[in-house]
Backbone bond lengths (Angstrom), bond angles and torsions (degrees), N, CA, C in turn:
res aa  C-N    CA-C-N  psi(-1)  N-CA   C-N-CA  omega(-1)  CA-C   N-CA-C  phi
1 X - - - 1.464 - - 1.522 111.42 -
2 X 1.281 112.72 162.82 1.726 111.75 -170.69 1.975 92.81 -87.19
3 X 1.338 105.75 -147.57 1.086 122.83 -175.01 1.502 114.78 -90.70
4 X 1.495 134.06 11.29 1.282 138.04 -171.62 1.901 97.86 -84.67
5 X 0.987 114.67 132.04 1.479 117.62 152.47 1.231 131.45 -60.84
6 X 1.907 109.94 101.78 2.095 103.15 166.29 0.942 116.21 -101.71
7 X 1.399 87.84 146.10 1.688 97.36 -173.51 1.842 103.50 -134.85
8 X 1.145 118.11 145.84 1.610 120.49 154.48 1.624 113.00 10.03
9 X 1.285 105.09 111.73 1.499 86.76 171.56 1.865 102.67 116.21
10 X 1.053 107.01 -68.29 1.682 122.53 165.27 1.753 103.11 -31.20
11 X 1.567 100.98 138.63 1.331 110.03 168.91 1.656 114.69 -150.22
12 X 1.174 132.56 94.76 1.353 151.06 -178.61 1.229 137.54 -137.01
13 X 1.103 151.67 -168.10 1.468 148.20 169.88 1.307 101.10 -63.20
14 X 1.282 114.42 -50.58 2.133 107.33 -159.22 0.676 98.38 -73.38
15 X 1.875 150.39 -48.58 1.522 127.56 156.90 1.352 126.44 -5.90
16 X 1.183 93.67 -58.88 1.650 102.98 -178.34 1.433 101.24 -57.99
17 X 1.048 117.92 -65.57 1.913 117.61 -160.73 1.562 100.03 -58.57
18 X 1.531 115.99 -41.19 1.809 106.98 178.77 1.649 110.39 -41.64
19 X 1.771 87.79 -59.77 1.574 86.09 -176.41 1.872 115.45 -69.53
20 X 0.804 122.39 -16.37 1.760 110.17 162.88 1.328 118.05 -59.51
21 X 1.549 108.23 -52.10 1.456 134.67 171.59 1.679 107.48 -38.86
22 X 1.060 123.21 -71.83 1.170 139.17 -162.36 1.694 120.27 -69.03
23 X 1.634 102.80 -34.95 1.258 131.15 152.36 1.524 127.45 -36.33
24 X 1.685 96.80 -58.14 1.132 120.44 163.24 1.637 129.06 -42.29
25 X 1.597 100.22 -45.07 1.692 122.30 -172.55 1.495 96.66 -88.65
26 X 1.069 133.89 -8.81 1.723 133.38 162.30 1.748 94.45 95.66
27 X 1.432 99.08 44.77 1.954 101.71 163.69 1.610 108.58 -108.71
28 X 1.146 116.17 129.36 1.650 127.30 167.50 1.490 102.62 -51.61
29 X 1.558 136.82 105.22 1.024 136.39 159.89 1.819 130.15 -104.40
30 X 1.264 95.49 10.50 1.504 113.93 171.12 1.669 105.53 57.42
31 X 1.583 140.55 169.73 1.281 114.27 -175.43 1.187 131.84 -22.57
32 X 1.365 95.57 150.27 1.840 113.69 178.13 1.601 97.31 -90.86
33 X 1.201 114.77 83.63 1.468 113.59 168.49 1.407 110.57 -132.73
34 X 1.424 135.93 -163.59 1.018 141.01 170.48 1.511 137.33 -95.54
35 X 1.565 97.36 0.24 1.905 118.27 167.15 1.403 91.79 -67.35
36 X 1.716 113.48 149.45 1.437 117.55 143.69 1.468 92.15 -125.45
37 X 1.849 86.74 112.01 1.543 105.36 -179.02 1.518 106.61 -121.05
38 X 1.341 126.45 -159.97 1.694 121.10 -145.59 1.540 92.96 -74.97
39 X 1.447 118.52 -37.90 1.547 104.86 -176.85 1.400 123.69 -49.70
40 X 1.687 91.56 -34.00 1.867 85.64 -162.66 1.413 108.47 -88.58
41 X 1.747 113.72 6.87 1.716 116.21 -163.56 1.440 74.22 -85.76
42 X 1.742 131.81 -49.68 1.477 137.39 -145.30 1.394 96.03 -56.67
43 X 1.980 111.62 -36.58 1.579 94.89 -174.47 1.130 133.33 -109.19
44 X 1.213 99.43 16.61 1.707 122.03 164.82 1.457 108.85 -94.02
45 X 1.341 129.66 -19.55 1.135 117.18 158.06 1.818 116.99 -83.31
46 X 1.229 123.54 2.73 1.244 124.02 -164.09 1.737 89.07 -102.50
47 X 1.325 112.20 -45.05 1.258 115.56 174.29 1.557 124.18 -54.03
48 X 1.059 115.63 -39.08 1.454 145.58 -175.90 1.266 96.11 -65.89
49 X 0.819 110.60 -74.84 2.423 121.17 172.28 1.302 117.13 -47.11
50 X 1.284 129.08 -49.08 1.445 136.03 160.25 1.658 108.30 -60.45
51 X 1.304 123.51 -42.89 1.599 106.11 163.59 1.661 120.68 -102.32
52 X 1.071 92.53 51.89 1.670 95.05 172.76 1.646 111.37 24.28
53 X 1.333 109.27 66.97 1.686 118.77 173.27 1.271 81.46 -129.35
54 X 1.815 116.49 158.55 1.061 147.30 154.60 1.525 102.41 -39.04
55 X 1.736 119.74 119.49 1.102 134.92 -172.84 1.528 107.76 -101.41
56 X 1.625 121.76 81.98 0.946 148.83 165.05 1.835 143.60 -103.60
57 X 1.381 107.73 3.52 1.145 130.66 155.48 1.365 112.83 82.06
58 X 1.750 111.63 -5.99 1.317 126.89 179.87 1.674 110.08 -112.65
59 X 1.512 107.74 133.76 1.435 135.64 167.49 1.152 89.02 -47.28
60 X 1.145 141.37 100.31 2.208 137.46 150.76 1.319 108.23 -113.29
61 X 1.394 109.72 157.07 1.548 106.50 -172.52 1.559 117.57 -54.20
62 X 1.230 126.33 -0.30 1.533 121.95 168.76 1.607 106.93 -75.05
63 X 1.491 107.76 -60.27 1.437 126.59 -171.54 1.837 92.74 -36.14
64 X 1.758 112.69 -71.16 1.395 117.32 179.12 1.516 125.33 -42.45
65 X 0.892 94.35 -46.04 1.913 94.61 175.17 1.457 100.51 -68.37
66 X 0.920 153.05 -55.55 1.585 157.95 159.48 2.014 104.87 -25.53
67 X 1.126 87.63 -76.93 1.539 82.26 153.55 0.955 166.09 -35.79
68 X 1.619 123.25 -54.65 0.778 147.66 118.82 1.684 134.10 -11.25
69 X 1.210 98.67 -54.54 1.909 117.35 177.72 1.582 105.43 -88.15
70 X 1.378 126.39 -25.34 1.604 113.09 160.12 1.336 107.86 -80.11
71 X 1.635 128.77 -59.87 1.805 107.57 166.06 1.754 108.66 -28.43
72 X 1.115 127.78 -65.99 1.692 99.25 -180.00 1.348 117.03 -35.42
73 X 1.265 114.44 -42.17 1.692 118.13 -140.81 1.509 79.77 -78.82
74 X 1.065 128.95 -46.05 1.535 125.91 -150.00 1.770 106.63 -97.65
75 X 1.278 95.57 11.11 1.626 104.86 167.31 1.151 131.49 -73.99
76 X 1.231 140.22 127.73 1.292 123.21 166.71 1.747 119.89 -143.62
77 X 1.046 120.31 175.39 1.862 123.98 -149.73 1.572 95.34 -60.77
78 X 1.674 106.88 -41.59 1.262 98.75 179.52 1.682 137.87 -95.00
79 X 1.334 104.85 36.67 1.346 121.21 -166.43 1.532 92.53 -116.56
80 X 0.852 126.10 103.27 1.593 132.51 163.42 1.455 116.20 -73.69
81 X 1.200 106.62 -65.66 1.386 115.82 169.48 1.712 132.98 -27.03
82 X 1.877 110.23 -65.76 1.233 109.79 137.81 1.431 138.68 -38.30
83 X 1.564 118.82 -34.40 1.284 117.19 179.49 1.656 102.40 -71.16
84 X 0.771 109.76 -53.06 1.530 106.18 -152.15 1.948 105.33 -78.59
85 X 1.304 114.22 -1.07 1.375 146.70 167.17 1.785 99.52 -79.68
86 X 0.864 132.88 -65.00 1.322 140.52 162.23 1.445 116.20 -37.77
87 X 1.230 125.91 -66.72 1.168 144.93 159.57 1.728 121.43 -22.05
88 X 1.005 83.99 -42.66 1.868 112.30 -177.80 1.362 108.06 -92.10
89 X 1.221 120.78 -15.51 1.664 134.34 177.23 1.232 116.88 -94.04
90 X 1.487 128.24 -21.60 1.239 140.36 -177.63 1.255 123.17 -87.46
């Protein structure tokens, strides 16, 4: 996602990729759709607490860069899926 803040309520493509994203990092994000509804605020705030960011329930460009830099970490040659998830994040 670019630099816009999601929050609860929001419904678009990058929803979707958080919750793939996040999926990925072993967070419960309840459907893979394009709502960010109470499940996926629960695991963006869970994410947020585990990386010591301001626990505010909203995707903001801190939350993303945080994000963002564990999808690297948790990348690897044979993960396609993640890659091309990444790709779409950039």
């Amino acid at each position: 996602p670019d630099d816009k803040i999601l929050k609860e309520g929001d419904n678009n493509k990058n929803v979707k990729s958080i919750k793939i994203g996040l999926k990925a990092l072993n967070y419960n994000t309840g459907t893979e759709n394009n709502d960010f509804d109470a499940t996926l605020k629960s695991a963006v705030e869970s994410f947020q607490k585990d990386n010591k960011l301001d626990v505010n329930g909203t995707f903001d460009k801190e939350t993303n860069r945080k994000f963002t830099e564990k999808l690297v970490d948790k990348s690897s040659k044979d993960d396609e899926v993640l890659k091309t998830l990444l790709k779409k994040l950039k």
